[in-house]
C-alpha positions in Angstrom: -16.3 -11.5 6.5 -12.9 -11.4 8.0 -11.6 -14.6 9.6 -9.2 -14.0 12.8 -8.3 -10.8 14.3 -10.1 -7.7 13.9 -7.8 -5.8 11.9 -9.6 -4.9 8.8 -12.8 -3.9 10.5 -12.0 -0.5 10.9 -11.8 0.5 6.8 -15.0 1.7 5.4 -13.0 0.7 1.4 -11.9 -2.6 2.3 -8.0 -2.8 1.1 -8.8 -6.2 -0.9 -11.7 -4.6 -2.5 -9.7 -1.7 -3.4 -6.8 -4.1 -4.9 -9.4 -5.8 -7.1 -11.3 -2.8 -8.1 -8.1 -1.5 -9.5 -6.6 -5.0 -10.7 -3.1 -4.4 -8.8 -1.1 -7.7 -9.1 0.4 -9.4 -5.8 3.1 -7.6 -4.7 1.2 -4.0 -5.1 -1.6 -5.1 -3.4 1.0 -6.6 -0.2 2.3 -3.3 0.0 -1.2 -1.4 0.2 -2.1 -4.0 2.6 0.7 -4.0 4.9 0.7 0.0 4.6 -2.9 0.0 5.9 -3.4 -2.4 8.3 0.1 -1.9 10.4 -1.6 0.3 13.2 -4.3 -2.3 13.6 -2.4 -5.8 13.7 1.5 -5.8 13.6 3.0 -2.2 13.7 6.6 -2.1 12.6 6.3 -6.0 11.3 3.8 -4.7 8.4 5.4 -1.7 7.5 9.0 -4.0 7.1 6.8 -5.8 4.9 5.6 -3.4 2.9 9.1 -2.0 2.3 10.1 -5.6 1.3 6.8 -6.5 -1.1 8.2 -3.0 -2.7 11.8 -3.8 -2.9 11.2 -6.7 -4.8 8.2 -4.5 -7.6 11.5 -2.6 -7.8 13.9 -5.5 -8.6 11.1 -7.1 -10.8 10.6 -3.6 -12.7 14.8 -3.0 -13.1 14.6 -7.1 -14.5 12.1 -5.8 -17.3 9.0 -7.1 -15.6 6.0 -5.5 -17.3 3.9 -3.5 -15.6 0.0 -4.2 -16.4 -1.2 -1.3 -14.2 -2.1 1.9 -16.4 -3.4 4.8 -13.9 -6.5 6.1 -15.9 -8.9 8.9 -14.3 -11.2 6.0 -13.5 -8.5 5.0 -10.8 -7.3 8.0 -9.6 -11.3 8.4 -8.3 -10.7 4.9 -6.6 -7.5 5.4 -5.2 -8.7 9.1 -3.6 -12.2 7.6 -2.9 -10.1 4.5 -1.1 -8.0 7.3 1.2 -10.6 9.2 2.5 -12.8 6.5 3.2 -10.2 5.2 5.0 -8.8 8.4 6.7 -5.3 7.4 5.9 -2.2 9.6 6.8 -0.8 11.8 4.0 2.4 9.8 4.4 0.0 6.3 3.8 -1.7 7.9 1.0 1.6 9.2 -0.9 3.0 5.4 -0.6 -0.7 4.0 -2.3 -0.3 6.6 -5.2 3.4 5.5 -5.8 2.9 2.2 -5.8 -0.3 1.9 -8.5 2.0 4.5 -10.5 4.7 1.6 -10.5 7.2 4.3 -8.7 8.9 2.0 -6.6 11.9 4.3 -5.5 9.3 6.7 -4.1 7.2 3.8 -2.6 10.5 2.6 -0.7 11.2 6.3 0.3 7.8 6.9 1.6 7.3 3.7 3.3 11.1 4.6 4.8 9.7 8.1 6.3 6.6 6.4 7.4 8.7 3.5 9.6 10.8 6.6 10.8 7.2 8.7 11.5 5.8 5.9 13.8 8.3 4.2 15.2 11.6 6.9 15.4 13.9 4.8 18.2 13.1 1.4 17.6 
């Protein structure tokens, strides 16, 4: 049961269920959130925070931060079963399988060319 807003209603794979099915820690699962919900609740707002939540994996990776997340074929399954459940863009779904491969510079680029997709002059 979501409390306040509607936002989350829409996914058939709720984004917190996928973020525990998979074990992502904290900052992954920000920037799956953010990456899903943004049409729903804050548009640009949630995509700035996604980019931010992915900035810092980066900075925590480059520090020597260990990385708990192994992708096995058990969660490539979720990960596709969570995108087409959800209907998510090919842009959305390139940004979820960067980000539980711990590729941060490819998360930041694709969360980049997603801001640029949906919001081009603002």
């Amino acid at each position: 049961m979501q409390i306040g807003g509607n936002h989350y209603l829409q996914f058939k794979f709720q984004p917190t269920d996928f973020i525990h099915k998979i074990d992502l820690n904290f900052c992954q699962g920000n920037v799956i959130k953010y990456v899903c919900r943004y049409k729903f609740k804050n548009g640009k707002e949630d995509l700035l925070k996604a980019l931010h939540y992915a900035e810092m994996l980066k900075d925590y990776y480059l520090k020597g931060y260990p990385s708990r997340f192994i992708l096995t074929d058990i969660n490539k399954a979720v990960v596709m079963d969570f995108i087409y459940a959800n209907e998510l863009l090919h842009v959305q779904s390139r940004v979820i399988h960067s980000v539980v491969k711990n590729d941060y510079n490819f998360t930041i680029q694709a969360i980049k060319e997603l801001i640029e997709l949906e919001y081009p002059n603002v």
